[in-house]
C-alpha positions in Angstrom: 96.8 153.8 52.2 97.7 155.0 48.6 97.9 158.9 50.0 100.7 157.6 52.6 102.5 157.2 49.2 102.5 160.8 48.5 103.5 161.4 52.0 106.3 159.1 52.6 107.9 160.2 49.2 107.6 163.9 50.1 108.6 163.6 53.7 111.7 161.9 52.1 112.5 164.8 50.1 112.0 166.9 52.8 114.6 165.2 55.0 112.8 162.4 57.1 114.3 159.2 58.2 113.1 155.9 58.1 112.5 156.3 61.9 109.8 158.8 61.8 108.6 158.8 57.9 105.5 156.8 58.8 104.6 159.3 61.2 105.3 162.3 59.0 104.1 160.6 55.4 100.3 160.5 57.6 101.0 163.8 58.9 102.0 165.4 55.4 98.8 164.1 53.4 96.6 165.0 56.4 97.8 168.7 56.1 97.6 168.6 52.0 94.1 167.0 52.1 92.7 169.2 54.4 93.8 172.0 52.0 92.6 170.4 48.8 89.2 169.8 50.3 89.4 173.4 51.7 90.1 174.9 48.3 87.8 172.9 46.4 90.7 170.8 44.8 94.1 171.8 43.2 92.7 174.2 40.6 92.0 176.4 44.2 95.0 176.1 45.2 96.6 177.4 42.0 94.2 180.2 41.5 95.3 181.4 45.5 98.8 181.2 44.1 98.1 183.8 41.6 95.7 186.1 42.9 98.4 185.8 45.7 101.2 187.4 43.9 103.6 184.0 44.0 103.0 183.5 39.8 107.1 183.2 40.2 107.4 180.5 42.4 104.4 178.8 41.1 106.6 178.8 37.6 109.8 177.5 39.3 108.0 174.3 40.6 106.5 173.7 37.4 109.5 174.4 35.5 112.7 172.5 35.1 115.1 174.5 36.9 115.5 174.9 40.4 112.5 175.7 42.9 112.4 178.9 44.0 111.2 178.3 48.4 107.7 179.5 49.5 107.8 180.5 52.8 105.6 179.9 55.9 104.1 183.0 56.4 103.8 183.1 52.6 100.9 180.1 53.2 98.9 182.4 55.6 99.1 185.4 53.3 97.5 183.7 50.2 95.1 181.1 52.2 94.3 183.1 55.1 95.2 182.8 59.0 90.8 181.1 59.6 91.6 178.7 56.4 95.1 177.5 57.7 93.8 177.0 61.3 91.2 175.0 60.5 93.3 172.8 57.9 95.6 172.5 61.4 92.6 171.9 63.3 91.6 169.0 61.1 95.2 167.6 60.9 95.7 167.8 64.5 98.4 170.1 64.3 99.4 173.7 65.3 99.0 176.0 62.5 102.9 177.2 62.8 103.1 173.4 61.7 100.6 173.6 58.7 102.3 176.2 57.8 105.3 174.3 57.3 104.4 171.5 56.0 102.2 173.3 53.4 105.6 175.8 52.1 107.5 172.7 51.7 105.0 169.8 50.6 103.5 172.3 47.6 106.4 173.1 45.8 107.3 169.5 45.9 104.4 167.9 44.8 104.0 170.2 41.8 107.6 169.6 40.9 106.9 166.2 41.1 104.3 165.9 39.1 105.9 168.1 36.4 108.9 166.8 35.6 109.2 168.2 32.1 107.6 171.0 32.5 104.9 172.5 30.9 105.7 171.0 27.7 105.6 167.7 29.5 102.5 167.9 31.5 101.7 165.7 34.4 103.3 162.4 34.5 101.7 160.0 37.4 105.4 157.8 36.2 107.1 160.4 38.3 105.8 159.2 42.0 106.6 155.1 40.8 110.4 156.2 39.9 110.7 158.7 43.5 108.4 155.8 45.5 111.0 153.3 44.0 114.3 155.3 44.6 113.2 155.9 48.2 112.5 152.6 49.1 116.2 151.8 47.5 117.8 154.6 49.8 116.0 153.6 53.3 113.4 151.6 53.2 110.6 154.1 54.4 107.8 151.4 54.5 106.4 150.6 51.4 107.0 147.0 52.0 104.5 147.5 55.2 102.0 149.6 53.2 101.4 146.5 50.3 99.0 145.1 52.2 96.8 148.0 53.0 97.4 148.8 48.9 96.4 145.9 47.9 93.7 145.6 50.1 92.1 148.7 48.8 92.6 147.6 45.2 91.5 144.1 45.8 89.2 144.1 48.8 89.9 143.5 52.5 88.9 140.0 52.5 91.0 139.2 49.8 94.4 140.6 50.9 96.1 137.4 52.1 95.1 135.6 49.6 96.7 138.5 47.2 99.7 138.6 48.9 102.1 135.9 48.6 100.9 135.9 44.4 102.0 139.5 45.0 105.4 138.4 46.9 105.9 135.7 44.0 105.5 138.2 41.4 108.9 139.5 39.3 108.2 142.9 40.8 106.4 143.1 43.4 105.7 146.2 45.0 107.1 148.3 41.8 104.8 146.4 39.3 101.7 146.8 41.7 102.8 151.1 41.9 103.2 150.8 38.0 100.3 149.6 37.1 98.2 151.9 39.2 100.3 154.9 38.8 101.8 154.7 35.2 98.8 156.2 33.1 98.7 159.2 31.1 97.2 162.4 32.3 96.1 164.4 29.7 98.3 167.4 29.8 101.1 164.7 29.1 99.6 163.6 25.7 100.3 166.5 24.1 103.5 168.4 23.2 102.3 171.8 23.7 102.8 173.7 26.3 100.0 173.5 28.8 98.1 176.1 30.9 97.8 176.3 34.7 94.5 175.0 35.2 95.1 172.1 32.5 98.2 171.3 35.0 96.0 171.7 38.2 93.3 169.6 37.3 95.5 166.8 36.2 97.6 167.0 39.3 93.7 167.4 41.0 92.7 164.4 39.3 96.2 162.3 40.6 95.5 163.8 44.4 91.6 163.3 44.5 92.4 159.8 43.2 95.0 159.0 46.0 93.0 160.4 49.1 90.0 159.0 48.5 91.8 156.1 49.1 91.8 156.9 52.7 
């Protein structure tokens, strides 16, 4: 359930409703994951980027100014037409589709995760403060996914049991997301600037974590 986070926040950004965000947060991380696993996590996916030619739009999303847009065909070019078909096959989708969601969910997810930069490293802080400012704007079911979370962190048998403590509690779903996402990565203890694959194996570490939730 945890990965429908990720989805749901990006499919927010990326302009879904609270009609269809269920629907598309499922479909976003089913796309992404495929890809991870595809590319042997996000340090893969990075090292594409590069070989790929896209070092400038790679920087824009980890930087602090504005994102410079990947676009679809771009996804084909540096994966390859067999690897993005068979992440569509695995999502169920049409590759035109992958491709979509994978020029749009990327640079997001990496902006996300590095709010301040390179000098900031990865902050896991960033998806509590979106998760919590989407669910203030419309409500795209988080209150719907607490059980599932806490029934992954507590154990199936447990959850309704767990929940109304959980509905009692000052916070609720925000101090649940907090405690589980508000940790320090380890670009993000340092000041200095730090180096792609430092970045792409925290932000590996954060994804891995969240689908194996599944």
């Amino acid at each position: 359930m945890l990965d429908k986070i990720i989805g749901a926040v990006i499919s927010n950004a990326l302009g879904g409703n609270s009609t269809n965000n269920s629907s598309n947060s499922s479909l976003i991380s089913n796309v992404l994951g495929s890809l991870l696993q595809s590319q042997g996590g996000m340090e893969g996916i990075f090292n594409k980027l590069q070989q790929g030619g896209l070092d400038n739009l790679l920087e824009s999303w980890i930087g602090t100014g504005r994102n410079q847009p990947m676009q679809a065909n771009q996804v084909s070019e540096v994966f390859g037409e067999d690897t993005i078909s068979s992440v569509a096959r695995q999502a169920g989708v049409p590759a035109s589709q992958a491709q979509d969601i994978l020029s749009q969910a990327l640079p997001q997810i990496i902006d996300m995760l590095t709010p301040n930069g390179r000098e900031g490293g990865v902050r896991t802080d960033s998806l509590t403060q979106a998760t919590q400012q989407v669910q203030q704007d419309n409500g795209f079911g988080l209150d719907d996914l607490i059980g599932g979370v806490l029934s992954s962190v507590l154990g199936g048998g447990q959850q309704q049991s767990a929940q109304p403590e959980q509905q009692r509690s000052q916070g609720g779903l925000e101090d649940l997301l907090s405690q589980m996402l508000n940790t320090q990565t380890r670009s993000s203890r340092t000041p200095t600037a730090s180096t792609n694959d430092e970045l792409a194996q925290d932000i590996g570490s954060i994804l891995d974590g969240f689908f194996k939730q599944r």
